[in-house]
ZALOZA-223551 format. One record per residue: residue in one letter; x, y, z of N, C-alpha, C, O in turn. Coordinates in pm, whole numbers, plus 50000, padded with zeros to 5 digits. Example, Ala and Ser with C-alpha at 12.3 -4.5 7.8 and 13.67 -1.06 7.14 Angstrom:
<atom res="a" n_xx="51319" n_yy="49431" n_zz="50780" ca_xx="51230" ca_yy="49550" ca_zz="50780" c_xx="51320" c_yy="49670" c_zz="50780" o_xx="51424" o_yy="49668" o_zz="50846"/>
<atom res="s" n_xx="51285" n_yy="49775" n_zz="50708" ca_xx="51367" ca_yy="49894" ca_zz="50714" c_xx="51290" c_yy="50003" c_zz="50787" o_xx="51341" o_yy="50114" o_zz="50804"/>
//
This chain:
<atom res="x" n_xx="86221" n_yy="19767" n_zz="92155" ca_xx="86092" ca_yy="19787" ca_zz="92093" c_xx="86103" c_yy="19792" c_zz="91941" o_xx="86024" o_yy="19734" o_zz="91866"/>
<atom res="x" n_xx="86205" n_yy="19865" n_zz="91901" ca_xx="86247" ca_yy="19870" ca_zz="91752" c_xx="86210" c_yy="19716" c_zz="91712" o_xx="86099" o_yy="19681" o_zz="91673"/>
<atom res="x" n_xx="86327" n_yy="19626" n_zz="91729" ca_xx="86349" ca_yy="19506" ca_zz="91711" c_xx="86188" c_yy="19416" c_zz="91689" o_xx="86136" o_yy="19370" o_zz="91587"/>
<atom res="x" n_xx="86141" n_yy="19418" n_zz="91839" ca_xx="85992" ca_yy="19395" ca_zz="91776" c_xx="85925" c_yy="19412" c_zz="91637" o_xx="85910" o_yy="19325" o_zz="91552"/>
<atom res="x" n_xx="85889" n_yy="19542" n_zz="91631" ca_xx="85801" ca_yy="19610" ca_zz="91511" c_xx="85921" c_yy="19547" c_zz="91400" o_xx="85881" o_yy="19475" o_zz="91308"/>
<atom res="x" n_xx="86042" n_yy="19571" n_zz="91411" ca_xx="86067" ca_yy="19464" ca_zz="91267" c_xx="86024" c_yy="19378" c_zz="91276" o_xx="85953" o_yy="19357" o_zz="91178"/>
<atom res="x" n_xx="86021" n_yy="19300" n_zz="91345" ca_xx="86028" ca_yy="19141" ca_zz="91318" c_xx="85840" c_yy="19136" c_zz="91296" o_xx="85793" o_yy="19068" o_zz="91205"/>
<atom res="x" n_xx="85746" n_yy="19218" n_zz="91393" ca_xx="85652" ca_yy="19195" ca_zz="91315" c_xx="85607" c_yy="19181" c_zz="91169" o_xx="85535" o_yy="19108" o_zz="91101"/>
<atom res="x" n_xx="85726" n_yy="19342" n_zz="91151" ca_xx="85686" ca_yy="19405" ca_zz="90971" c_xx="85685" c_yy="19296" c_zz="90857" o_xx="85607" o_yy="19265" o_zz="90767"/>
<atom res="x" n_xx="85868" n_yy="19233" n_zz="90925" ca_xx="85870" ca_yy="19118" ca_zz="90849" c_xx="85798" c_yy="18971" c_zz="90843" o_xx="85804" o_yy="18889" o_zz="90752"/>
<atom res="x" n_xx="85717" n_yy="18964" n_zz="90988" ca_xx="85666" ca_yy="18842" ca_zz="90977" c_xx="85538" c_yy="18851" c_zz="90910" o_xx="85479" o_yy="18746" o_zz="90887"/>
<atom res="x" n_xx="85483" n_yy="18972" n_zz="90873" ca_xx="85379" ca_yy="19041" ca_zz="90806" c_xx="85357" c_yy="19046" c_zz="90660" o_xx="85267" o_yy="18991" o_zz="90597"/>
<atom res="x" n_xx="85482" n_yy="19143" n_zz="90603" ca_xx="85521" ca_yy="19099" ca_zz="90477" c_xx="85533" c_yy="18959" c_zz="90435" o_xx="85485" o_yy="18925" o_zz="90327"/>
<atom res="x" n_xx="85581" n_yy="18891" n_zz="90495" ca_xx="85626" ca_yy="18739" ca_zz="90464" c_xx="85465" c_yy="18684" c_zz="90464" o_xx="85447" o_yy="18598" o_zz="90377"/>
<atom res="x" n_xx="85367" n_yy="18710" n_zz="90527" ca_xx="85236" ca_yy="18646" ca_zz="90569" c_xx="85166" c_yy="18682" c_zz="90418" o_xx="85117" o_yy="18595" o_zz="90345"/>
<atom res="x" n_xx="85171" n_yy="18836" n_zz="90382" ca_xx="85107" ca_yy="18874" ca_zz="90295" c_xx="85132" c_yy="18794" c_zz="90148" o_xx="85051" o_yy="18731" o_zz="90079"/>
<atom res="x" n_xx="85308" n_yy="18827" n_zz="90124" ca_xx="85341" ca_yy="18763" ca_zz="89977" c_xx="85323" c_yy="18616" c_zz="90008" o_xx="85247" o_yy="18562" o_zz="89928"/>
<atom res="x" n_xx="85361" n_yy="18558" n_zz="90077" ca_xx="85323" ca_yy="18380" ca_zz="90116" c_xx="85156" c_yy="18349" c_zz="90038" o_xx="85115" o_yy="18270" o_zz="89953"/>
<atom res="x" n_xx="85104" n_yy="18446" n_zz="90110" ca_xx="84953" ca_yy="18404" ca_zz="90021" c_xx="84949" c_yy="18435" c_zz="89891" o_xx="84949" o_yy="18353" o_zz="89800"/>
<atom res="x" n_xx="84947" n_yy="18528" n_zz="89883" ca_xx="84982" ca_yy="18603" ca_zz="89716" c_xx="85024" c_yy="18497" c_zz="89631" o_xx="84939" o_yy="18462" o_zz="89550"/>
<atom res="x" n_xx="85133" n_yy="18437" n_zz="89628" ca_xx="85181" ca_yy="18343" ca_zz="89554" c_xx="85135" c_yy="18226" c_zz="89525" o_xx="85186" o_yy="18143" o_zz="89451"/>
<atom res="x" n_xx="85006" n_yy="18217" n_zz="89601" ca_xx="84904" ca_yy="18081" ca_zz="89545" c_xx="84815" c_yy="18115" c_zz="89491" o_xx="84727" o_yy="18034" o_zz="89462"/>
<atom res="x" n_xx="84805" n_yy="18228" n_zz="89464" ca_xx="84627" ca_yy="18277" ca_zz="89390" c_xx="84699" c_yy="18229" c_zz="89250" o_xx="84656" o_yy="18118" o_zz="89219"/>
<atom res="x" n_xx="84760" n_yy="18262" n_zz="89191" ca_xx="84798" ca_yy="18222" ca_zz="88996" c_xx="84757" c_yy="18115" c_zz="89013" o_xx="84652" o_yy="18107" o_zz="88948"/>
<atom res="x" n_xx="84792" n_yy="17962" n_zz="89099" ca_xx="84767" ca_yy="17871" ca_zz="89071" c_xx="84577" c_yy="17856" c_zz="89085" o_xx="84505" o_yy="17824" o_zz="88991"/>
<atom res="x" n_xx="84545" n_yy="17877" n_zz="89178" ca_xx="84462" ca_yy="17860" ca_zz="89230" c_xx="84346" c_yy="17935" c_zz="89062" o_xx="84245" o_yy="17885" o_zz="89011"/>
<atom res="x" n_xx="84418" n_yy="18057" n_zz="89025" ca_xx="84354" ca_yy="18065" ca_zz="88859" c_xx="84369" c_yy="18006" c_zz="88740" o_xx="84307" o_yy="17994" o_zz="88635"/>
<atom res="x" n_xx="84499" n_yy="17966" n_zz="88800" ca_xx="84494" ca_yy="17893" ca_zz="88654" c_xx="84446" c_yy="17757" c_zz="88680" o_xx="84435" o_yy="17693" o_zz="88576"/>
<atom res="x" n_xx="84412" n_yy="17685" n_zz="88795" ca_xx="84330" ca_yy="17612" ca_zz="88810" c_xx="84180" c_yy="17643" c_zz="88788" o_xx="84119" o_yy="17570" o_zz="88710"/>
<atom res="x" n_xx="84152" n_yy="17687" n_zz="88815" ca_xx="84016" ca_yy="17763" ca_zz="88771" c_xx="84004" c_yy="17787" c_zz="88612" o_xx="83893" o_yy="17748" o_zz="88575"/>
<atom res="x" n_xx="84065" n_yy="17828" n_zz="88528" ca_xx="84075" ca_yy="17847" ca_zz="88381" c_xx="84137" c_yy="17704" c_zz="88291" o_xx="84104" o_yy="17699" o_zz="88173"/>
<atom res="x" n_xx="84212" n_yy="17605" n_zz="88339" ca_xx="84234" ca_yy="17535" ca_zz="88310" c_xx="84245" c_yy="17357" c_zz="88352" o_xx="84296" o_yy="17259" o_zz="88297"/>
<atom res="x" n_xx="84171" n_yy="17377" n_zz="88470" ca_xx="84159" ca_yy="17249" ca_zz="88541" c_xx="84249" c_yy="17203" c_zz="88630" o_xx="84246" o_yy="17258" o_zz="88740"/>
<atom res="x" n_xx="84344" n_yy="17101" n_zz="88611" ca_xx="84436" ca_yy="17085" ca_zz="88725" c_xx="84503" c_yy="16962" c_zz="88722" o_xx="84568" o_yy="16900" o_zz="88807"/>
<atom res="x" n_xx="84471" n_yy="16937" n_zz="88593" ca_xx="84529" ca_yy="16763" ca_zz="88558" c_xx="84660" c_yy="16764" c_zz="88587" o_xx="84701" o_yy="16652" o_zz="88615"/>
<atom res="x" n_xx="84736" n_yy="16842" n_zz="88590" ca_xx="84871" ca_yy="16849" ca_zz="88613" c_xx="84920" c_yy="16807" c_zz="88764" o_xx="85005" o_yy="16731" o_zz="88811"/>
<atom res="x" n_xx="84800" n_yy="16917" n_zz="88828" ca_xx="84850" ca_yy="16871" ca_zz="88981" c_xx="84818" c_yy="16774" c_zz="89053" o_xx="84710" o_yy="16719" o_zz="89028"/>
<atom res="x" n_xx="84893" n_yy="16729" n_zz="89152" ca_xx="84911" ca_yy="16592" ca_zz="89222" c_xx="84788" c_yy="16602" c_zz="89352" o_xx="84813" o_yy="16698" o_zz="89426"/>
<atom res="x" n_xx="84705" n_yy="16550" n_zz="89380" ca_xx="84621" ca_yy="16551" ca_zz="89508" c_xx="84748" c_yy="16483" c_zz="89630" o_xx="84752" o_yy="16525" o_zz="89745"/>
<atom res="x" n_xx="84798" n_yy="16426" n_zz="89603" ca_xx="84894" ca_yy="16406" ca_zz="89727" c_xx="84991" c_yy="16492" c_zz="89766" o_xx="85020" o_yy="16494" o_zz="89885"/>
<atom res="x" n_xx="85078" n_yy="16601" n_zz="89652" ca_xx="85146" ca_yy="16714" ca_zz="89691" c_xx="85037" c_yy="16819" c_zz="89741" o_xx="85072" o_yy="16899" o_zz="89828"/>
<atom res="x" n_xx="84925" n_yy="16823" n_zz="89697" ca_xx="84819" ca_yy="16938" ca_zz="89744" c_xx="84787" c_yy="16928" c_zz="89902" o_xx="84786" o_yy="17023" o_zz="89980"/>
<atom res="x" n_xx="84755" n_yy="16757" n_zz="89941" ca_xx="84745" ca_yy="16718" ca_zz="90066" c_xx="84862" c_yy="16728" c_zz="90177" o_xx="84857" o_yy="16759" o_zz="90296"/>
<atom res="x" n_xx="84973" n_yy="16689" n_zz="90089" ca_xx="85088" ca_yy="16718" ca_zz="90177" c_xx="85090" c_yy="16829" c_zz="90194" o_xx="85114" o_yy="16850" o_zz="90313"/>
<atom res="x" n_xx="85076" n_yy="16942" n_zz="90126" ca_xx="85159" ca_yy="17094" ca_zz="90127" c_xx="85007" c_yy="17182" c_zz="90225" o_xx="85011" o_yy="17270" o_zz="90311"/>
<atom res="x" n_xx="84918" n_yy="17128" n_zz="90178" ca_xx="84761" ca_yy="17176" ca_zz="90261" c_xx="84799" c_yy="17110" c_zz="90468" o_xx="84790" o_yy="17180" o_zz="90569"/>
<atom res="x" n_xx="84835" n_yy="16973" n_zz="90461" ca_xx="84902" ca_yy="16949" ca_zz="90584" c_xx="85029" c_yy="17050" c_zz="90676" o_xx="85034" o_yy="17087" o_zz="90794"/>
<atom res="x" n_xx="85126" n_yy="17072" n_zz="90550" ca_xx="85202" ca_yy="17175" ca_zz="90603" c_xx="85164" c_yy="17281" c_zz="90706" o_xx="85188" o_yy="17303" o_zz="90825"/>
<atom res="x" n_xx="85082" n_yy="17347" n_zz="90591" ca_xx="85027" ca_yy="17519" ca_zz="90611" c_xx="84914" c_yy="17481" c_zz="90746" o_xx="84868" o_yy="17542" o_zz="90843"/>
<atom res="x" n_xx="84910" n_yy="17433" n_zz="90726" ca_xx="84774" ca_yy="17349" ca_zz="90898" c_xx="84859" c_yy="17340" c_zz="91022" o_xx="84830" o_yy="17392" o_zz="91130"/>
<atom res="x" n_xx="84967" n_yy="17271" n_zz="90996" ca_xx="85107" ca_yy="17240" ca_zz="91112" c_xx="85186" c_yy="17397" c_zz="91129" o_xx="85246" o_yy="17429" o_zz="91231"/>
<atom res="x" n_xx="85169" n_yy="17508" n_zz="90971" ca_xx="85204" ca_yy="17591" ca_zz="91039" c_xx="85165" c_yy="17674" c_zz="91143" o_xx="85235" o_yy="17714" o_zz="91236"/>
<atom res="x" n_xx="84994" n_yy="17706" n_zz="91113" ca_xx="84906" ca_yy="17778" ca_zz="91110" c_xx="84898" c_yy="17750" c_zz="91311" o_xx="84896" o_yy="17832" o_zz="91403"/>
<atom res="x" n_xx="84895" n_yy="17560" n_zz="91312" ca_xx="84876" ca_yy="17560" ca_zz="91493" c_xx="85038" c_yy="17580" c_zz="91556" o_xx="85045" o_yy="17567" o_zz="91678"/>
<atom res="x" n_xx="85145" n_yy="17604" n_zz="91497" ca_xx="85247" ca_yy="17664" ca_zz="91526" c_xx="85219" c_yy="17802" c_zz="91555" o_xx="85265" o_yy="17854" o_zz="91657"/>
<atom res="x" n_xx="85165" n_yy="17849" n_zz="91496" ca_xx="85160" ca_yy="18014" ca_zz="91495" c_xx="85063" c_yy="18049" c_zz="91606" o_xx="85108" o_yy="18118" o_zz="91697"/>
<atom res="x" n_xx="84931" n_yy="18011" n_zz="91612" ca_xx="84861" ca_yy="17952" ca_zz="91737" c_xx="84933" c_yy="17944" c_zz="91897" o_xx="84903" o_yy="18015" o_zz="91994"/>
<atom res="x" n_xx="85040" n_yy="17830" n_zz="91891" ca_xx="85127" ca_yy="17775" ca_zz="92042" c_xx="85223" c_yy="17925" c_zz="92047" o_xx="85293" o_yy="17965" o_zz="92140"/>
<atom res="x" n_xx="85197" n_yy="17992" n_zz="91906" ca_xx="85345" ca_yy="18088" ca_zz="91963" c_xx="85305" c_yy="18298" c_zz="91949" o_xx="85364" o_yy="18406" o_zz="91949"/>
<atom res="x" n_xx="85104" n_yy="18213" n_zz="91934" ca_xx="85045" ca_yy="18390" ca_zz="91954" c_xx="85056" c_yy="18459" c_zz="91842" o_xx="84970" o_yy="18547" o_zz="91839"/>
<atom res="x" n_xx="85115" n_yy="18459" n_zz="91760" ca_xx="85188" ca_yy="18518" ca_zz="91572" c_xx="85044" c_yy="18489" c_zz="91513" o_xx="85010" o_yy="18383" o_zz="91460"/>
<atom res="x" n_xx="84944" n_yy="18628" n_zz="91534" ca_xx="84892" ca_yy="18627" ca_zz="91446" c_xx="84900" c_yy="18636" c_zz="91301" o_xx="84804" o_yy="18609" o_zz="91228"/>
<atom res="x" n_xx="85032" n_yy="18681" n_zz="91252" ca_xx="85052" ca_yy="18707" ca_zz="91095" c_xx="85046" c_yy="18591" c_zz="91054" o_xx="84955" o_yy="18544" o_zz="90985"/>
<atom res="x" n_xx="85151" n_yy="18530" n_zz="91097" ca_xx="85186" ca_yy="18317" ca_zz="91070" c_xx="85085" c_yy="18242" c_zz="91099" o_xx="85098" o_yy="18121" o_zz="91082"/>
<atom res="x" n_xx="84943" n_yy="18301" n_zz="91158" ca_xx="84826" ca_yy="18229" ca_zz="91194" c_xx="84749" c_yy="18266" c_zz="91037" o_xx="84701" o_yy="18183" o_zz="90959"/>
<atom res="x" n_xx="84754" n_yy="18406" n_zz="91020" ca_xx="84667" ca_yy="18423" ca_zz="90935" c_xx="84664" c_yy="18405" c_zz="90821" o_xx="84565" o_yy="18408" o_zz="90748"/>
<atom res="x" n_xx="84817" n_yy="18374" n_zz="90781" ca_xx="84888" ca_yy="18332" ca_zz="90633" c_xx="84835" c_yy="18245" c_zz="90607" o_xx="84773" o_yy="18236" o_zz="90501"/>
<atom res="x" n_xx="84842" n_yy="18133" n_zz="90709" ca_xx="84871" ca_yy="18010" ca_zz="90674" c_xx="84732" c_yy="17917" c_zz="90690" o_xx="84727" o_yy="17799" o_zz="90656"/>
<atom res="x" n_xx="84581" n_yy="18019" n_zz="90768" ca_xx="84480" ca_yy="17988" ca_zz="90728" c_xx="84453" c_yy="18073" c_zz="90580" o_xx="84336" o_yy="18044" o_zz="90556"/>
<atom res="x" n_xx="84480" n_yy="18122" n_zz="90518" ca_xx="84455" ca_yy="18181" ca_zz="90406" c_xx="84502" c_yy="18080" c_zz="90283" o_xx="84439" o_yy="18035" o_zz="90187"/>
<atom res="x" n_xx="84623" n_yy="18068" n_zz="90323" ca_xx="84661" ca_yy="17959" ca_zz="90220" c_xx="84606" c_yy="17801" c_zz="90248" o_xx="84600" o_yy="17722" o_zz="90153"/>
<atom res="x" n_xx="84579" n_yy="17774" n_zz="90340" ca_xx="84518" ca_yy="17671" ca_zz="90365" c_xx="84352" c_yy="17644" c_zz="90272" o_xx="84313" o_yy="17548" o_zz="90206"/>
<atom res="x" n_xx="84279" n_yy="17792" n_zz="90311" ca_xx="84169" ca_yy="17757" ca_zz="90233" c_xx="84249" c_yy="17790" c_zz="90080" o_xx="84256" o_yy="17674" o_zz="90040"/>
<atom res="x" n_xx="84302" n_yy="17859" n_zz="89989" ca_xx="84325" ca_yy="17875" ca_zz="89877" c_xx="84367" c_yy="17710" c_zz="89830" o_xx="84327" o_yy="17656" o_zz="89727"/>
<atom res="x" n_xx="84456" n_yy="17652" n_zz="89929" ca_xx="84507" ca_yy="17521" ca_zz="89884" c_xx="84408" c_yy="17439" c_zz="89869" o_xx="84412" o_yy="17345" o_zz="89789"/>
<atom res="x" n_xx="84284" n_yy="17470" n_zz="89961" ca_xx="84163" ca_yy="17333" ca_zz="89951" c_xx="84043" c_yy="17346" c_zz="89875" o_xx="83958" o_yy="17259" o_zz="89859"/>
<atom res="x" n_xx="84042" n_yy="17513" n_zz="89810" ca_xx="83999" ca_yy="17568" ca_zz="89629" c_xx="84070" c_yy="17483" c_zz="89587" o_xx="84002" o_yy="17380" o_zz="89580"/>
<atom res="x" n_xx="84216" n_yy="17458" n_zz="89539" ca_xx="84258" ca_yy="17421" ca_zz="89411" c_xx="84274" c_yy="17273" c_zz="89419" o_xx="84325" o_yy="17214" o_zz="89324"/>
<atom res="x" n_xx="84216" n_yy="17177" n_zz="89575" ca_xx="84189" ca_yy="17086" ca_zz="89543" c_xx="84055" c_yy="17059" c_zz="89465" o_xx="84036" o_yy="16998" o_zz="89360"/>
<atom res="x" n_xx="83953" n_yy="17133" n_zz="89564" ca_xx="83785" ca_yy="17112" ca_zz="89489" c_xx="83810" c_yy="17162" c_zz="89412" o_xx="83690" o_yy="17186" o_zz="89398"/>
<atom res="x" n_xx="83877" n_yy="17237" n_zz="89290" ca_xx="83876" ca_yy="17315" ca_zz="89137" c_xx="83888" c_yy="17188" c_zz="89072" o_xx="83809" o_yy="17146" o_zz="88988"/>
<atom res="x" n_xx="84030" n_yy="17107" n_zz="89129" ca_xx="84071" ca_yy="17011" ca_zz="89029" c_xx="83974" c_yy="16928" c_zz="89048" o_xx="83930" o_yy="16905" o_zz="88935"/>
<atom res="x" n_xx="83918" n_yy="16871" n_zz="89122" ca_xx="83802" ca_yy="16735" ca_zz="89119" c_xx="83674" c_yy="16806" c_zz="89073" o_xx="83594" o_yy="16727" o_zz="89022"/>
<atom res="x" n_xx="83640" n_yy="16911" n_zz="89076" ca_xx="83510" ca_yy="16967" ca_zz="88957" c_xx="83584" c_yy="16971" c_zz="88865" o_xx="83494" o_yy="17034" o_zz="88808"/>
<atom res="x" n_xx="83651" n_yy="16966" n_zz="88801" ca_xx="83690" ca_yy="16952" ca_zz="88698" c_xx="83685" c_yy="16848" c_zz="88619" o_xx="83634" o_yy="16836" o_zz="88507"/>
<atom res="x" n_xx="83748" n_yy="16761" n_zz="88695" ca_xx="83781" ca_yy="16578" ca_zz="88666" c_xx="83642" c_yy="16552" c_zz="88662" o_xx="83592" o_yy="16525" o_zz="88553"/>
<atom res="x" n_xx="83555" n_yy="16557" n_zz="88785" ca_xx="83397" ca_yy="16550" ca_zz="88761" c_xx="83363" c_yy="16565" c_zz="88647" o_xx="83323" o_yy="16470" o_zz="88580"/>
<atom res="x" n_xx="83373" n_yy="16703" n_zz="88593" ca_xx="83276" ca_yy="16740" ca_zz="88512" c_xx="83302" c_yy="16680" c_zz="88369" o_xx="83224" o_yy="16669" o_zz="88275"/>
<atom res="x" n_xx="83448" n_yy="16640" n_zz="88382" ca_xx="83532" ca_yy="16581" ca_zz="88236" c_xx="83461" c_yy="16461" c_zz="88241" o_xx="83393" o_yy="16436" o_zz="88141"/>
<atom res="x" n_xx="83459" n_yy="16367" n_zz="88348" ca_xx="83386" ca_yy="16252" ca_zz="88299" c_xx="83247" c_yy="16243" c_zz="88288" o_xx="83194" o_yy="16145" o_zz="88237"/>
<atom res="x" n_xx="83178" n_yy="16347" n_zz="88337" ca_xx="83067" ca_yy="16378" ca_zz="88249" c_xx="82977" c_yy="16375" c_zz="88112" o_xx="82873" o_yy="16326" o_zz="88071"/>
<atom res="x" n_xx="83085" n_yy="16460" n_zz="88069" ca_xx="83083" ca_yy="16504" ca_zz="87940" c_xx="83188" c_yy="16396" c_zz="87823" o_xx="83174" o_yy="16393" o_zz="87700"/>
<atom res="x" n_xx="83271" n_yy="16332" n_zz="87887" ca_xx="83352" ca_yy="16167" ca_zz="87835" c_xx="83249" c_yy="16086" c_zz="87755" o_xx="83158" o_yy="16026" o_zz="87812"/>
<atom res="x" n_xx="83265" n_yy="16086" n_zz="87604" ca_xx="83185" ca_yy="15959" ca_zz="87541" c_xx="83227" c_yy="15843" c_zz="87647" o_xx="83334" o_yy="15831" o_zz="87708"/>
<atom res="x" n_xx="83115" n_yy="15765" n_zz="87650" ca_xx="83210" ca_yy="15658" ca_zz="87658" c_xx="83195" c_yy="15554" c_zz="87589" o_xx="83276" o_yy="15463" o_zz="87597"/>
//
């Protein structure tokens, strides 16, 4: 039973900081746009967290379910951040 409750604690912790670590981007996309980032690493890495998320699903792990819908929507903010952005730049573009 021990063994369990670790492995939850840790698959928990791991769920929590996993998300955590995309909000900076996800602000500094928000404060600075996103020209930097790639829509195809965003798509790939947004694909990931989706493949994890129905992993976690086939194997009941709600923590690894819930991470990885969390980061999933944060990842598909900092796609729509960067294309309102790009939007709004060519907007406002003399041309």
């Amino acid at each position: 039973m021990a063994i369990h409750s670790l492995t939850d604690g840790v698959g928990t912790a791991a769920a929590i900081i996993g998300t955590i670590t995309f909000v900076p981007q996800v602000i500094k996309v928000w404060k600075q746009g996103g020209r930097d980032l790639s829509y195809l690493m965003l798509l790939f890495y947004w694909t990931a967290v989706v493949l994890w998320a129905i992993y976690g699903v086939l194997r009941h792990d709600i923590p690894l379910v819930a991470a990885n819908l969390m980061i999933g929507l944060l990842v598909g903010l900092t796609a729509w951040l960067k294309w309102a952005f790009e939007r709004d730049a060519q907007r406002i573009a003399p041309r």
